[in-house]
Each structure stands twice: as C-alpha cells, then as structure tokens.
N, C-alpha and C positions, 0 to 999 in steps of 0.2 A: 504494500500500500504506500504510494508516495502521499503527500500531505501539503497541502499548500496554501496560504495566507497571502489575500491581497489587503492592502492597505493605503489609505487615503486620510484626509484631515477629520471628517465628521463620518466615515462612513454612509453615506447616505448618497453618494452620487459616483464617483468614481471605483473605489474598491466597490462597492453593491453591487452594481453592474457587470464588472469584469467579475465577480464572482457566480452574477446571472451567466454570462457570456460563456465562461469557459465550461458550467456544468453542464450547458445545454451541449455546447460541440462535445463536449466526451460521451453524452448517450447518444449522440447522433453516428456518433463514428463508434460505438460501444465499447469505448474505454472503461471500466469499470473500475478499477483496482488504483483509483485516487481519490481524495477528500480535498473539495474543496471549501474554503468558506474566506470570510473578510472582516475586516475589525477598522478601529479609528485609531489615529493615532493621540487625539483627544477625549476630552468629556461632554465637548458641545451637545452633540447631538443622543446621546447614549437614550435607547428606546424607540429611535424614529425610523417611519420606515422608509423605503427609498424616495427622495426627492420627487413629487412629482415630474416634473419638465423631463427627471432623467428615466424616470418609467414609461413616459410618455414616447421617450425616443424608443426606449427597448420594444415595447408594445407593437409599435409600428412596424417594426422589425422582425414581428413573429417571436420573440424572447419572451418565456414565460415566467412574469416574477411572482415568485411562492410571496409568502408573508416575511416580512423581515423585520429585526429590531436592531437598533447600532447598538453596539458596543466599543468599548477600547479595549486593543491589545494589551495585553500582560506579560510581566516578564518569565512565565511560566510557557508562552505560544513560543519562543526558541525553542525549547527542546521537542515541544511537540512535533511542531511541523519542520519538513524539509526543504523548501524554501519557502522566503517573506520576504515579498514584493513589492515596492512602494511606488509610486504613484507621480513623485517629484522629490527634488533634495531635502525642501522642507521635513517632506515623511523617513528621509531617510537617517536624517540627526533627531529626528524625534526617537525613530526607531532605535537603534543605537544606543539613546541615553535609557530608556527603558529595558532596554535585554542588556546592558551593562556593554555595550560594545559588539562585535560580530565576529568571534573569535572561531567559528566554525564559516565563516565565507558565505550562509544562507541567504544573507540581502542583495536585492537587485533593484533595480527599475525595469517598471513592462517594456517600456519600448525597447529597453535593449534585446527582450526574445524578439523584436522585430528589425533585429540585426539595425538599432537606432541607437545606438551606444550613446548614453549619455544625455538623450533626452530625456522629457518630463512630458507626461500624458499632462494638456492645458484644464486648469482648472473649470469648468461651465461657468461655475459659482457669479464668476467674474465675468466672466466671454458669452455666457448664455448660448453656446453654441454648442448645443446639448447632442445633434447628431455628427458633427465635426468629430467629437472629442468619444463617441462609441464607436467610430470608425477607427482611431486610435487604441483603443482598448479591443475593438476585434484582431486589430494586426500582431497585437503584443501575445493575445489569448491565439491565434494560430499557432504563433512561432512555438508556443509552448507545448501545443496537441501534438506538433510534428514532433518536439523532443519525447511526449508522453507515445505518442507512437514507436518511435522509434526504439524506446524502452522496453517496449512490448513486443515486436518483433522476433516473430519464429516461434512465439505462442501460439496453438490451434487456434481456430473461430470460436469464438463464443456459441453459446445460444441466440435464437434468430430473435431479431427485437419486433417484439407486436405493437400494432399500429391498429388505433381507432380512428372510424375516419367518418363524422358526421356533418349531416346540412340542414337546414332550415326547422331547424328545432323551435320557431317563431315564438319564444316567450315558455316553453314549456319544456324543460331539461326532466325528463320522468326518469322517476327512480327504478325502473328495471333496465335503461340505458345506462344509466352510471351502474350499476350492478354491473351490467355486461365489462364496462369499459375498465374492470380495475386489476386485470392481469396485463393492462396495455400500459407502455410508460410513455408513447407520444400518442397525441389527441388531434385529429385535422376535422376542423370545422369549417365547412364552403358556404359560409354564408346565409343570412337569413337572424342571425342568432334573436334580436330582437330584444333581450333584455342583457343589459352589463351585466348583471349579475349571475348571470346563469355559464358565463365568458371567466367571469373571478371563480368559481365555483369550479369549474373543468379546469383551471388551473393546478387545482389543489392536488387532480391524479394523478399529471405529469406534464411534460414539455408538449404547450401548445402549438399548435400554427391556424389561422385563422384568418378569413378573408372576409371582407366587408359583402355583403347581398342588398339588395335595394330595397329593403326596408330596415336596413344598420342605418339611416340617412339622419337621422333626428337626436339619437344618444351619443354625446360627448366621447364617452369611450369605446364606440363601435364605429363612429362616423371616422375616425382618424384612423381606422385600419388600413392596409392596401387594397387594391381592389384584383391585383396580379401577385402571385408571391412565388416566388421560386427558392427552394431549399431541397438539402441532402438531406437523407435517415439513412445511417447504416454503408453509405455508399451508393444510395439510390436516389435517385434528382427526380427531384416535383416539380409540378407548377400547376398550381391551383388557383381558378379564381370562382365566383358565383354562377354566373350566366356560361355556358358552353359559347355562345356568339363570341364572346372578348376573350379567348382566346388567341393569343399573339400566332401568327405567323410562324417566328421563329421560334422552334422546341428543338434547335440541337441542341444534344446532350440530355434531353426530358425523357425518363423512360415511364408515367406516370403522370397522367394529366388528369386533376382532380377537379371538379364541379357539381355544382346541385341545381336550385330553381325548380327543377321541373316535378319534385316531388315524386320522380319514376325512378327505381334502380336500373341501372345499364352496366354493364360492363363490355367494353370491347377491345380487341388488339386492332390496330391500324398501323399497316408498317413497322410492325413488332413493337410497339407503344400500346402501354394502357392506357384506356379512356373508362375511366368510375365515375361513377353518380349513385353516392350512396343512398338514396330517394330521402325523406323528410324521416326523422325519429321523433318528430313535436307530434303536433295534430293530425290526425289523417286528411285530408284534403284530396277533390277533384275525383274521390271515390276511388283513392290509391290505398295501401297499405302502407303500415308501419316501418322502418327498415332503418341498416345501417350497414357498415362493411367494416372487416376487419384484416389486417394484412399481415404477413409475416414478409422480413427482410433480411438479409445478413450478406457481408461482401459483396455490396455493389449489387445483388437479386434479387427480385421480387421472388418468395418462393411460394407462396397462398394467398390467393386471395376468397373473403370467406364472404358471404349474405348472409344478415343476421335480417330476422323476422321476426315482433312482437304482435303481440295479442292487442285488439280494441282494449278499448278501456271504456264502458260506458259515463256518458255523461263529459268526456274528453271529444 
C-alpha cells in the first residue's frame, strides 16, 4: 500500500481537489493498493468542506466529491504516509516546521510529478481561476498514476470494474436502483436527472460521470454540467451525452457511446463501437419499462454488458 498526502493552506480548494482528482484516476485505471487523502497546512478552515467555486470546477469535470471536512496535518502524517505533497513553498516550510524537518526526502510539490520542477500549483483563493488551476492539479495527479502504475507493473489484472450506467431518473432515484447499483464503484448518468439531490446522493456509491438532459436547465447544480463528456474506466473511452442527435462526429478512440432521452433500452455495435441507452430507471413513461445497464471493464474491454429490469411500482 503506498500512502499519500496532499497538502495546501486551508484544505478546502487545492489539496481537496487533487485528493478528488487523483482517487478518481486510480479507480479508473484500477489502481487499488494506494490511500489517498489531504490535510491543511493551517487551522483556518478545519471542518469545511471543499470550497464551493473549486467543487464547482470538479463537478463540471465529471469529478465526484464525496463529503469532506479540512483538517490540519500533524506531525504524526510523516510516518504515516509515503509521500506529502505540497501545493506551493508557502506549504512547504509550513510542512517542515510541523514534521520537524524532512529527514526521510517524502516532501515535494505536485507540479514537479508534472516534470515542472519547482513550480507552485497558483492559488484560486486569489486568481479565482478555479479551472486554470484543476488543470494544474490534473497534470501533477497524472504524472503521479504513471509513477503508481509503473509500480505496479507485471502484476496480473485485477478484477473487472462494474459500471452503473443510468438516465433520466427525472426526480425519482428509487431504492431498488441504488440496491442494484452498490456492487458498482463508477455510476454514468445521461441525463435527465432533474433533482440535485438525487446527483449528491449517487455520489455517495462511487465515482460519478454525468451529463446534463434538457430538463437539468433550471437547477444550479445540474445546469453547469457538460452537455458532451468524454472519459476512460479501466482503459475504456466514453463519451456520453443526453440526446443521441448531439452526438459529435468525431468518436476516434470512443469504444462506448453512452445516451438516454428516449426512455427505450438499445444496445448496439456500429463499426465495432457500443451504442447504450440505458432506457429511464425514474418513472415509467410513453408506456416503456423500467430499466438500466450494467457493465463490466478491465484492460482497455468492454467484457459484459448487462439489462437490468424492474418491476412497476404502483402509484409511481
């Protein structure tokens, strides 16, 4: 198990983030055999959860943030962890005077995994430039999965990672869906969702991905979603949006094109590409069925793909 600590001033927007960031890339690529987490180098903030503006950018981003609380590092996170990573020089003589110095070599800066030796991820706090500076923190959080991969190397495959994959749930997240969904650690939603809270709620299974439908238009935290998103699981490349029409042209490299709207399951290969539409898991609608899809992945393949079917619910 390697062990790893990022760190920033309050906790609450830089280490938070790259601590969102780098755990999602390790279940995407199924790294397993790391602990990440993050701390402050202060007491400003200790209990708060990530800054909005900087959740704001992850969200958009498809980055799922669980619940969080800052706290400050202690001089007891040296021994723990195997490396602790700071943020800017600031963090880095804060760190130091707390762990009594660095006498085992564990402190860095992110940007230097992004072969930026000696930079400083830019504060938002100050620049407000909340996506600049998660683009920063993605590069630093690669450079690091390449080293965690590379650590790994010549170890068999894992187990294949399961994938939920729902749409237009329009306001009603029924509990024999999330029953379904909790052997799954990534959750894809096409759209449709209809209430934020049922979006914060399928957080809580696992690493979201989520795409705004044309009825996200109205809530705060569904209207700021993408309307196109493209990400790997496992080594398999999406790109999902709500409507099948907005569909981009270009899918090289998409093995996996995901959408909903029409409240009909489909499944197709076209040109050795999947085309899913998990149908609607909310309300039955247009005198369709209940439905949803479940997928199994591992090295770069699709190996299953599953139709899940529920029962009416009267009065639903």
């Amino acid at each position: 198990m390697i062990r790893i600590l990022f760190i920033c001033h309050g906790n609450i927007c830089r280490s938070a983030a790259a601590e969102v960031v780098l755990k999602q890339m390790c279940r995407e690529k199924n790294i397993l055999q790391v602990e990440v987490s993050s701390a402050a180098a202060t007491r400003e903030e200790i209990g708060n959860d990530i800054y909005p503006p900087m959740k704001k950018a992850l969200v958009a981003k498809g980055y799922a943030c669980a619940p969080h609380a800052a706290r400050q590092t202690v001089r007891g996170d040296y021994d723990r962890y195997d490396y602790l990573i700071g943020m800017d020089y600031e963090n880095m003589s804060d760190m130091k005077r707390i762990y009594g110095g660095d006498p085992a070599q564990k402190l860095s800066l992110l940007r230097d995994w992004a072969g930026e030796q000696g930079m400083e991820i830019d504060d938002p706090w100050y620049t407000r430039d909340f996506r600049g500076v998660l683009s920063q923190i993605e590069a630093g959080c690669e450079g690091i999965l390449r080293f965690l991969a590379g650590q790994r190397s010549g170890e068999p495959s894992g187990e294949p990672v399961r994938i939920a994959i729902l749409s237009d749930t329009h306001g009603l997240l029924r509990r024999d869906v999330v029953a379904e969904i909790q052997d799954c650690t990534h959750i894809l939603h096409a759209g449709d969702i209809v209430k934020e809270m049922d979006l914060d709620e399928l957080r809580l299974y696992g690493s979201i991905y989520a795409v705004k439908g044309n009825n996200d238009l109205w809530q705060d935290g569904l209207r700021d979603l993408a309307g196109v998103l493209r990400f790997e699981i496992a080594g398999v490349s999406f790109l999902m949006t709500h409507d099948r029409r907005n569909v981009p042209r270009d899918l090289d490299g998409v093995q996996a094109v995901i959408f909903g709207h029409t409240h009909r399951y489909s499944e197709e290969r076209i040109d050795g590409r999947l085309w899913l539409n998990p149908g609607s898991c909310g309300r039955p609608r247009f005198g369709g069925e209940v439905s949803m899809a479940k997928m199994n992945v591992r090295d770069g393949k699709i190996l299953r793909v599953e139709k899940i079917l529920f029962p009416e619910q009267p009065g639903v």
